[in-house]
C-alpha positions in Angstrom: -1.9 -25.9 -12.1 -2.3 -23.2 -9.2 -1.7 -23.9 -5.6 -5.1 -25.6 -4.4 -4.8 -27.6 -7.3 -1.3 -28.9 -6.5 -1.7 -29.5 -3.0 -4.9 -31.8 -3.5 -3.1 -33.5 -6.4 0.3 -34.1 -4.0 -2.1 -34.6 -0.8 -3.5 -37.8 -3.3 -0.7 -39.1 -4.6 1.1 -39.6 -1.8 -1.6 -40.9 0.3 -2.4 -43.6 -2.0 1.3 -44.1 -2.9 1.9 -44.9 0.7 -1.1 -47.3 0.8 -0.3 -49.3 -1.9 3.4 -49.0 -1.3 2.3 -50.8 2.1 -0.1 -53.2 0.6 2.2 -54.8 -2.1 5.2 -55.4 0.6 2.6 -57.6 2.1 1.2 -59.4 -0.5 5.3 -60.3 -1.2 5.6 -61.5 2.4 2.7 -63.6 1.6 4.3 -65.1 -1.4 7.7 -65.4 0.4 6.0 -67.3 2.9 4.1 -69.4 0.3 7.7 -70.3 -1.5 10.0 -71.0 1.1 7.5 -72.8 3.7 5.1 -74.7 1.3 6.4 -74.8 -1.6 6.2 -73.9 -5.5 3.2 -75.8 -5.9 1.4 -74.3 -3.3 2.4 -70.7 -4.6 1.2 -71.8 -8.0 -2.3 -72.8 -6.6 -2.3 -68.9 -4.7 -1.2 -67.7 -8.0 -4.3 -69.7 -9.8 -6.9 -68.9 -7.1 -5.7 -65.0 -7.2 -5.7 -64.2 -10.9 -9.3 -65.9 -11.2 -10.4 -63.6 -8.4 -9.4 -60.2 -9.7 -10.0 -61.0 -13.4 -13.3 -61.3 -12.8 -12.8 -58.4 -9.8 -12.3 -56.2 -13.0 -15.3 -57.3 -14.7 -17.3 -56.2 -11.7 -18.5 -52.7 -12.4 -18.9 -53.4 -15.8 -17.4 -50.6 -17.0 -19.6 -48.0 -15.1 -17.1 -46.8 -12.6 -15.3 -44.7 -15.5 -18.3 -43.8 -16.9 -19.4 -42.4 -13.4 -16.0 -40.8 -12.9 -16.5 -38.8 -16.4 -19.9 -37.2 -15.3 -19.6 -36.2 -12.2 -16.6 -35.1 -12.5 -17.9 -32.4 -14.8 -21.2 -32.1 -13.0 -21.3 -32.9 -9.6 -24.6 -32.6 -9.2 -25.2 -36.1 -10.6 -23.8 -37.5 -7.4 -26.7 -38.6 -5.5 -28.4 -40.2 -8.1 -25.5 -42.4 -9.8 -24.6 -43.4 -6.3 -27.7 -45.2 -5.7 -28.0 -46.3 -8.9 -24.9 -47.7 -9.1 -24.6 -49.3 -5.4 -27.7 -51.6 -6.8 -26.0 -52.1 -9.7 -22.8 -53.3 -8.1 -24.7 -55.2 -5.5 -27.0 -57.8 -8.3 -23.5 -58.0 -9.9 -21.4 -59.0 -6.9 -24.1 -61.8 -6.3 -23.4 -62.6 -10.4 -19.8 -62.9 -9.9 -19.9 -65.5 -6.7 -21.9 -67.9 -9.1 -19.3 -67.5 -11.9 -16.2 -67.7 -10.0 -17.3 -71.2 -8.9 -18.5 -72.0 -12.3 -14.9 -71.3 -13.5 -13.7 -73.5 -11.3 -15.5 -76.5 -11.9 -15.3 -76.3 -15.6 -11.5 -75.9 -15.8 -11.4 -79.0 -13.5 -9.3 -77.7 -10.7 -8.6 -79.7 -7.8 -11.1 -79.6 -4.7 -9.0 -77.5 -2.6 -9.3 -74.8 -5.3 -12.6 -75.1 -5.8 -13.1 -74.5 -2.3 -10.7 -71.6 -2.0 -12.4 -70.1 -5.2 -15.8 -70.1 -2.9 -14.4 -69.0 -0.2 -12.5 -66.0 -2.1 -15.5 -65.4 -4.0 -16.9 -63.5 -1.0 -13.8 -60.7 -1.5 -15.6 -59.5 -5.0 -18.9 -59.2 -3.8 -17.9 -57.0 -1.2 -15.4 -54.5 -3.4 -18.1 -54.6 -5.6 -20.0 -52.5 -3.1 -17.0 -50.1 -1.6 -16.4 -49.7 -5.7 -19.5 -47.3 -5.8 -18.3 -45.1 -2.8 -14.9 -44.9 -4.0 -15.6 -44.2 -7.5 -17.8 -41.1 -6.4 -15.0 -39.9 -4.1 -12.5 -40.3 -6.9 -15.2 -38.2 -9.2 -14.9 -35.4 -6.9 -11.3 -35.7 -6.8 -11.3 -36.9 -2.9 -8.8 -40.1 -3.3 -7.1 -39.5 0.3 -10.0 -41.0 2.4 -9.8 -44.5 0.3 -6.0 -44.7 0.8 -6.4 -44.0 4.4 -9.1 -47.0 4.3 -6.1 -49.0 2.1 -4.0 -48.7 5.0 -6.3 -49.6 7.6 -7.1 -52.6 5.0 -3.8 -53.5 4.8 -2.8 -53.8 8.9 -5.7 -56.1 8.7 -4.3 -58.2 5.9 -0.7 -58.3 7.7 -2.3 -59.3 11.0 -4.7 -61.7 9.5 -1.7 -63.3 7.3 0.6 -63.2 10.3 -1.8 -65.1 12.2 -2.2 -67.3 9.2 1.4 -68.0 9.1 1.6 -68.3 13.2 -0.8 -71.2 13.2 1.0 -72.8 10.5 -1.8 -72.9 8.3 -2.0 -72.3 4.1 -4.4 -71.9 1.1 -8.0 -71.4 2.3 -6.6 -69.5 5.4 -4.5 -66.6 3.1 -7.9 -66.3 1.0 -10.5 -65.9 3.6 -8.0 -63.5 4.7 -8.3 -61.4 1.3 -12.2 -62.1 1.7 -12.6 -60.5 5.3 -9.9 -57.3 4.2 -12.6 -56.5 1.5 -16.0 -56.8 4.0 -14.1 -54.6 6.1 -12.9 -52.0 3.1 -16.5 -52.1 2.6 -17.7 -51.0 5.5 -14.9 -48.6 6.6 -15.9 -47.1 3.1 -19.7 -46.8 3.2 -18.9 -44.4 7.0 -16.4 -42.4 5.5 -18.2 -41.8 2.6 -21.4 -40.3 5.0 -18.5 -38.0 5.8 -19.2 -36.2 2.2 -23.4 -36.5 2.8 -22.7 -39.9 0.5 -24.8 -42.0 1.4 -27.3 -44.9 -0.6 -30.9 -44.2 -0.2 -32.3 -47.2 -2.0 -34.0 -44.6 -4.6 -32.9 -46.8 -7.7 -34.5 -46.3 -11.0 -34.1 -49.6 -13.8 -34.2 -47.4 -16.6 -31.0 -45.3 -15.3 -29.3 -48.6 -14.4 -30.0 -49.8 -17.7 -28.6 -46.6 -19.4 -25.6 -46.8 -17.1 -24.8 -50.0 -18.4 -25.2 -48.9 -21.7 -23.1 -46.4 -21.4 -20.8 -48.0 -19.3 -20.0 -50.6 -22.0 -17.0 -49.5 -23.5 -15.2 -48.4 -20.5 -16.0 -52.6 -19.2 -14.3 -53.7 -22.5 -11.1 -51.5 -22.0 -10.9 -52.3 -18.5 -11.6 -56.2 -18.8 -9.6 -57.0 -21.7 -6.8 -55.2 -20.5 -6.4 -56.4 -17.1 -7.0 -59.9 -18.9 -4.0 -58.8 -20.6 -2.0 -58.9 -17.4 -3.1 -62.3 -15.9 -3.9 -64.3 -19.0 -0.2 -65.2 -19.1 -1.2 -67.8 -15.6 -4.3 -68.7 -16.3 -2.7 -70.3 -19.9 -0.2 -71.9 -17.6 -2.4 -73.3 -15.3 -4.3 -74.8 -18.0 -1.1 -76.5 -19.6 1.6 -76.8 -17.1 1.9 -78.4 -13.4 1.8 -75.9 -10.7 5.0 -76.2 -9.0 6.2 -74.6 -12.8 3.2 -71.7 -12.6 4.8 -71.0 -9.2 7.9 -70.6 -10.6 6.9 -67.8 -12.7 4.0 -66.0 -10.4 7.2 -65.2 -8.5 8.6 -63.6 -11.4 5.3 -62.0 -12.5 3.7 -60.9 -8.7 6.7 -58.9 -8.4 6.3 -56.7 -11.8 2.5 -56.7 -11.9 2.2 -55.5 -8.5 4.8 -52.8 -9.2 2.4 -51.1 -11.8 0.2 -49.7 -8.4 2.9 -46.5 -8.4 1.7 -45.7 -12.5 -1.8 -47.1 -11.8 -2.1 -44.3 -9.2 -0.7 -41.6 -11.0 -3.2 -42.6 -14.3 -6.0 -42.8 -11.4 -5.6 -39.1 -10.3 -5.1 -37.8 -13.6 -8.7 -40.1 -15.1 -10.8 -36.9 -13.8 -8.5 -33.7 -14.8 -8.2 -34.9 -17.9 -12.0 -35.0 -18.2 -12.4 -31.4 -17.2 -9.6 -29.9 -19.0 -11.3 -32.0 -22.2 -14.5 -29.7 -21.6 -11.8 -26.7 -20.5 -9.0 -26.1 -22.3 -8.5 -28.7 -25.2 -4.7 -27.0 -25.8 -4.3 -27.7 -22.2 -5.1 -30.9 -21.7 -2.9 -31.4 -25.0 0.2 -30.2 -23.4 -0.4 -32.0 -20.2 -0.8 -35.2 -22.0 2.7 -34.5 -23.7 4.6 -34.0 -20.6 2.7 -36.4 -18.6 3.4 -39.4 -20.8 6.8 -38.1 -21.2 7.6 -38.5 -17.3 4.9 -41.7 -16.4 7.4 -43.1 -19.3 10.6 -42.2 -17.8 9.9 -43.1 -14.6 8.5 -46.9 -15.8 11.7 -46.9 -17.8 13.5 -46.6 -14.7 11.8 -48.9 -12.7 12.3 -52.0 -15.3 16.1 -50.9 -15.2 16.1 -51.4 -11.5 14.5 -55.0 -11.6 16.8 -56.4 -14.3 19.7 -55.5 -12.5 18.8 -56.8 -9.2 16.6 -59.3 -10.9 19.0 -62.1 -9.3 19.3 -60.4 -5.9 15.3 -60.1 -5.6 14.7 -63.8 -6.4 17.4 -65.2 -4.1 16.0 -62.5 -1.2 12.2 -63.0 -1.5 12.1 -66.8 -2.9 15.3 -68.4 -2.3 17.7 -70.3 -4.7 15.2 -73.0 -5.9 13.6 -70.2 -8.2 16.8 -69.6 -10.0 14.9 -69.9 -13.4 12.8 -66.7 -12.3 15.4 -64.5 -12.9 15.3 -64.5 -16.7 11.5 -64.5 -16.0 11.4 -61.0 -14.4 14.2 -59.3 -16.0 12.0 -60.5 -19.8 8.6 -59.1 -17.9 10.3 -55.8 -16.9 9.7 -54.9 -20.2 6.1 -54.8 -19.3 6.2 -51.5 -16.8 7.5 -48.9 -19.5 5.5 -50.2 -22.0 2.4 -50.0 -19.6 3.6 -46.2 -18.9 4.1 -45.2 -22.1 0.3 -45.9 -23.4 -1.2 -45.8 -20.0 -2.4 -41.5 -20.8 -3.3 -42.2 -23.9 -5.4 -44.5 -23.0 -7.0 -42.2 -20.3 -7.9 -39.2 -22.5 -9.6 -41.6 -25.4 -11.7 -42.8 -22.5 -12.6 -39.5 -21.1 -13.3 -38.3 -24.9 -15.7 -39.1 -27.6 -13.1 -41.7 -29.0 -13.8 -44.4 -26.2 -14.5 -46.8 -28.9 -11.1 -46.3 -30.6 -9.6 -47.1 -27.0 -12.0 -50.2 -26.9 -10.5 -51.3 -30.3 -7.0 -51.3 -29.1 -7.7 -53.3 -25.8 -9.3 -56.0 -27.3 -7.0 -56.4 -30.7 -3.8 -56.7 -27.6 -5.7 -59.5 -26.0 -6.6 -61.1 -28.9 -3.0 -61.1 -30.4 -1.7 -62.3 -26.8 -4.3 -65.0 -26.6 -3.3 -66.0 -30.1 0.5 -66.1 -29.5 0.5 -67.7 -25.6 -0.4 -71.4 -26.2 2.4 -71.5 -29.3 5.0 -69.6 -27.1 4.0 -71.7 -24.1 4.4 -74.8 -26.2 7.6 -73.5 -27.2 9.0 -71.9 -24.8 6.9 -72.9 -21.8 7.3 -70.1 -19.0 9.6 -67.9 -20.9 6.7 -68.1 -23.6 4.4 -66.8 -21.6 6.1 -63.9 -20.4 6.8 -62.7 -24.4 3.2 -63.2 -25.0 2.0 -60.5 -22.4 4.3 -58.3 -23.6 3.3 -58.5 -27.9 -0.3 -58.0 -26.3 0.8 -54.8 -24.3 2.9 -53.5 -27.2 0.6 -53.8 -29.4 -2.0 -52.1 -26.8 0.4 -49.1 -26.2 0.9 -48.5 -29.7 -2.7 -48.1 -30.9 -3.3 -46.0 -27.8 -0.9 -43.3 -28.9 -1.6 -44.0 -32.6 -5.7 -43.6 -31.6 -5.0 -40.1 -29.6 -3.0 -38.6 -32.3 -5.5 -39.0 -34.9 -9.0 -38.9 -32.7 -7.9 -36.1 -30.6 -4.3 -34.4 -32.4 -2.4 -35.2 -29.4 0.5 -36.3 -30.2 4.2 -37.2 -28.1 7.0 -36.1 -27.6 9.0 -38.5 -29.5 12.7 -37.6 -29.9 12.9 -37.0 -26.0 11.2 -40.5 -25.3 13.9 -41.8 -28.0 16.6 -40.4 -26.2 15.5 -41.3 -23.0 14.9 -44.8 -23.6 18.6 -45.1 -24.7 19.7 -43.1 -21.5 18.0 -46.1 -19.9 18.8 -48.6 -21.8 22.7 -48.4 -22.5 23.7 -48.4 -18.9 22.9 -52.1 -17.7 23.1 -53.2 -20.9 27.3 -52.4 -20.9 26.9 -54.4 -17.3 25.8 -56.9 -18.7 28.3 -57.3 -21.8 30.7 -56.3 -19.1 29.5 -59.6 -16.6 28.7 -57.4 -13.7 25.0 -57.4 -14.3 23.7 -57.5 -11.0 24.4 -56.8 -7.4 23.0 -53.5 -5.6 26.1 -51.3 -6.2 26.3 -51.9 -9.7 22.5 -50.9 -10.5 22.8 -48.0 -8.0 25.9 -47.6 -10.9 23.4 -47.7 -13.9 20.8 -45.7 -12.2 23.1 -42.4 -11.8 24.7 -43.0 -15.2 20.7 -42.7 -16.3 19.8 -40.0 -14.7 22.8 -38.4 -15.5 22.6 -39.5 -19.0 18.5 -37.8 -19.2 20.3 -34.2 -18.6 23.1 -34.5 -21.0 20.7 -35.8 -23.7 18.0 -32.7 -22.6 15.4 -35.6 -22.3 14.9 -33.9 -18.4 16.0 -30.0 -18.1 15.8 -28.1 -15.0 12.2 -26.6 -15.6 10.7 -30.4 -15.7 12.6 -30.8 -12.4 11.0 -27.8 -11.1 7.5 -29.1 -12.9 8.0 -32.4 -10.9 8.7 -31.4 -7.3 6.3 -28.6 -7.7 3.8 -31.8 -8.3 5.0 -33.9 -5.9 5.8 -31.3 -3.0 2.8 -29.2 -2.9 4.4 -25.8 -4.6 3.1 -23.2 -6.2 4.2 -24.1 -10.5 6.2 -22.5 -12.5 5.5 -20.4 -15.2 
C-alpha cells in the first residue's frame, strides 16, 4: 500500500475501533446492571428482546448494502443514483420489519412485557434502516471515519440515556426505548454528515433499479442473514426451551464474546472495498493480501479467545458477580468462536466481492442449517453448554467452506503451516496452566500471553518484516518493500 493509502486505512481503523471499543463497554455496563440489580431473569428477557432485534436488523438491507459497496466502490459515479434508490428501499423495508418483529413476538408466545418491549424496540430498525444507506455509500468510497465519529456521539447518548435509566431505578422497556432513540438520532446525525460529501436523497427513485438491486442484492442477504443467525440462534433456541433466569445465565457468557467480534468485524469492514478493487486491479495482489491478512485477523482472534479463557473466571465474578459461576465454562467453550470467525472471516469477503458470491451463499446457509440441526439435541443434552457447541459446529463448518470455496473459485489459498504453528503457539500456553491448576488470575494470562507471542517468533509464524507490515498499518507509515 503507499502512504495515502495507509493513512486513510489507519485514520479508519482506529476511528471505528475506538467507537465500538466505546460502545461495547456500555452495552456490558448495561448487562452488569441487568445481573446484579434485577436479576438473571430479567437479563434473559434483554437478551431475548435483543437478539430478535438485530436478527432481523441484519435482514434489513436485504443484502443490498454489499452489493452497493461492490459498485461504487469501482465506479463512483453510481453514487447518486443507488443512494436514492436504496434510501426508498430501506425506508418500505424498515416499515416491513416493525410488522414482523411484533408478529415474532406474538407467535412465539412471549410474555406481555416482551411483546411490548419488541414494539417499542421495533422503532431502533426502522431507523438504522435509513442511516444504513448513508453509511454504506460512505463506506463505498472508503470514508468510514465520519460514521465512527457519529458511533461515538451515539454512544454518549446511550450511556446517558442508560444512566438515567438506571438513576430512576427503572428496567426493560426503559433500556430498549433507549436503543430505539440512539438509532433516530444515528439517523439523523448521519443523513447531515453525509450532505458533507454532496450525499444527499433526492426522492428520484426508479422501481425497476430497486427491483434490480434486490435482485442482485440477494446473495449478499443470504450470507449476511444466515450468518449472523448463526450467532444469535444459540438464544433464541434457549428461549424457546429453557426459563429465562437460565438464558440469562448464558447471554452473560455469550454478550461478552459476541460483542468482542466488533475489533475483526471492523477490520473485515475496511478491507470489504480494497479487496473489490484489487479484484478488478491486481488479481496476484489481492491474492497475497488475502494470505497475510487472514494469517494476522487469525492470530490476533487466536489471541483474544486465549485471553478470555484465562480470565474467564475473573470476568464473570467482575461484571456479573458469583451467582453466574456456571458462565465460566460458558465463555471459555464460546471463545472458540473468535478465531474461528477470524480465520474464515476474508475468505468470506473476497467470494462476496467476486463472481463466486453464490459459493459463499452455499457455505452460510449449510453452517446454519447444521447448527439448527444439532442445537435442540445438544440443548436437550447438554442444555446451555449445548448450545454454546452448536454455534461453534455451525461456524466451523462456515470457516471451512469459506477457505475451501476461495481456493478453488478464486486459487487463493493460506498459509497453512504458519497458522498451524501459531495455533499451537496459542494453544500450549494456558493449556499447561490449566494441567498445572493455575488457570486463571490476571498474572498468569499476562504469563500465557508473552509465552505466545514469544512462542510466534521462535516458531517464524511472526518475523520482523510482518511486525514492520503491521505497525506500518496501524501507525500511518510509509510500507515496506
Amino acid at each position: 500500500m503507499n502512504a495515502p493509502v495507509l493513512q486513510r486505512f489507519a485514520l479508519n481503523f482506529w476511528t471505528l475501533t475506538v467507537s465500538k471499543i466505546l460502545y461495547r463497554l456500555v452495552s456490558i455496563g448495561v448487562a452488569m446492571y441487568l445481573a446484579r440489580a434485577l436479576g438473571a431473569a430479567v437479563l434473559g428477557g434483554y437478551a431475548t428482546v435483543m437478539n430478535i432485534l438485530t436478527l432481523y436488523l441484519a435482514f434489513a438491507d436485504l443484502g443490498v448494502t454489499n452489493l452497493v459497496i461492490k459498485d461504487v466502490s469501482q465506479n463512483r459515479e453510481l453514487s447518486g443514483s443507488y443512494l436514492d434508490n436504496f434510501f426508498v428501499l430501506q425506508f418500505l423495508v424498515g416499515l416491513l420489519l416493525i410488522g414482523l418483529i411484533l408478529l415474532t413476538g406474538w407467535f412465539s408466545g412471549y410474555e406481555r412485557i416482551l411483546l411490548i418491549a419488541l414494539a417499542v424496540g421495533s422503532i431502533g430498525p426502522f431507523f438504522s434502516g435509513l442511516s444504513n444507506a448513508y453509511q454504506a455509500l460512505m463506506n463505498a468510497h472508503e470514508l468510514f471515519y465520519p460514521f465512527a465519529v457519529i458511533e461515538v456521539v451515539c454512544m454518549l447518548l446511550f450511556l446517558g440515556g442508560n444512566v438515567l435509566v438506571v438513576l430512576m431505578g427503572e428496567g426493560l422497556l426503559a433500556l430498549i426505548a433507549v436503543t430505539s432513540v440512539v438509532s433516530f438520532a444515528k439517523y439523523v446525525l448521519g443523513a447531515v454528515w453525509a450532505r458533507r460529501f454532496a450525499m444527499r436523497v433526492r426522492w428520484r427513485f426508479q422501481w425497476s433499479a430497486v427491483r434490480r438491486m434486490l435482485a442482485a442484492g440477494l446473495p449478499f442477504l443470504l450470507i449476511n442473514g444466515t450468518h449472523f443467525a448463526i450467532q444469535r440462534m444459540d438464544v433464541l433456541f434457549l428461549s424457546w426451551s429453557l426459563s429465562d433466569d437460565r438464558v440469562g445465565v448464558y447471554a452473560a457468557a455469550s454478550r461478552l464474546v459476541f460483542a468482542s467480534l466488533f475489533v475483526l468485524a471492523s477490520v473485515g469492514a475496511l478491507l470489504y472495498p480494497v479487496f473489490s478493487r484489487l479484484l478488478v486491479e491486481d488479481e496476484a495482489r489481492a491474492a497475497r493480501a488475502y494470505g497475510r491478512g487472514t494469517l494476522y485477523v487469525f492470530l490476533l482472534s487466536a489471541l483474544m479467545a486465549q485471553l478470555f479463557i484465562t480470565l474467564a473466571p475473573d470476568i464473570i465474578v467482575l461484571l456479573y458477580g458469583p451467582g453466574f459461576d456456571e458462565a465460566v465454562f460458558v465463555l471459555r467453550l464460546l471463545a472458540m468462536f473468535i478465531p474461528l470467525f477470524g480465520i474464515g472471516l476474508l475468505a468470506s469477503n473476497v467470494l462476496m466481492v467476486s463472481g463466486a458470491v453464490w459459493r459463499a451463499v452455499g457455505a452460510s446457509v449449510i453452517a446454519l442449517a447444521a447448527g439448527a440441526v444439532a442445537a435442540p439435541f445438544a440443548i436437550v443434552s447438554w442444555e446451555i453448554t449445548g448450545a454454546a457447541a452448536a454455534v461453534l459446529f455451525a461456524e466451523g463448518v462456515a470457516a471451512v467452506l469459506y477457505i475451501v470455496f476461495a481456493a478453488r473459485s478464486l486459487s487463493m489459498t493460506l498459509p497453512l503451516p504458519r497458522i498451524a504453528a501459531g495455533t499451537a503457539a496459542v494453544a500450549l500456553p494456558p493449556l499447561l496452566l490449566m494441567l498445572g491448576g493455575s488457570a486463571s488470575g490476571p498474572l498468569p494470562a499476562l504469563g500465557a500471553l508473552a509465552v505466545s507471542m514469544l512462542l510466534l517468533f521462535l516458531f517464524r509464524v511472526l518475523t520482523l518484516q510482518d511486525v514492520r507490515e503491521i505497525r506500518s498499518l496501524l501507525l500511518r507509515r510509509e510500507a515496506a518493500a
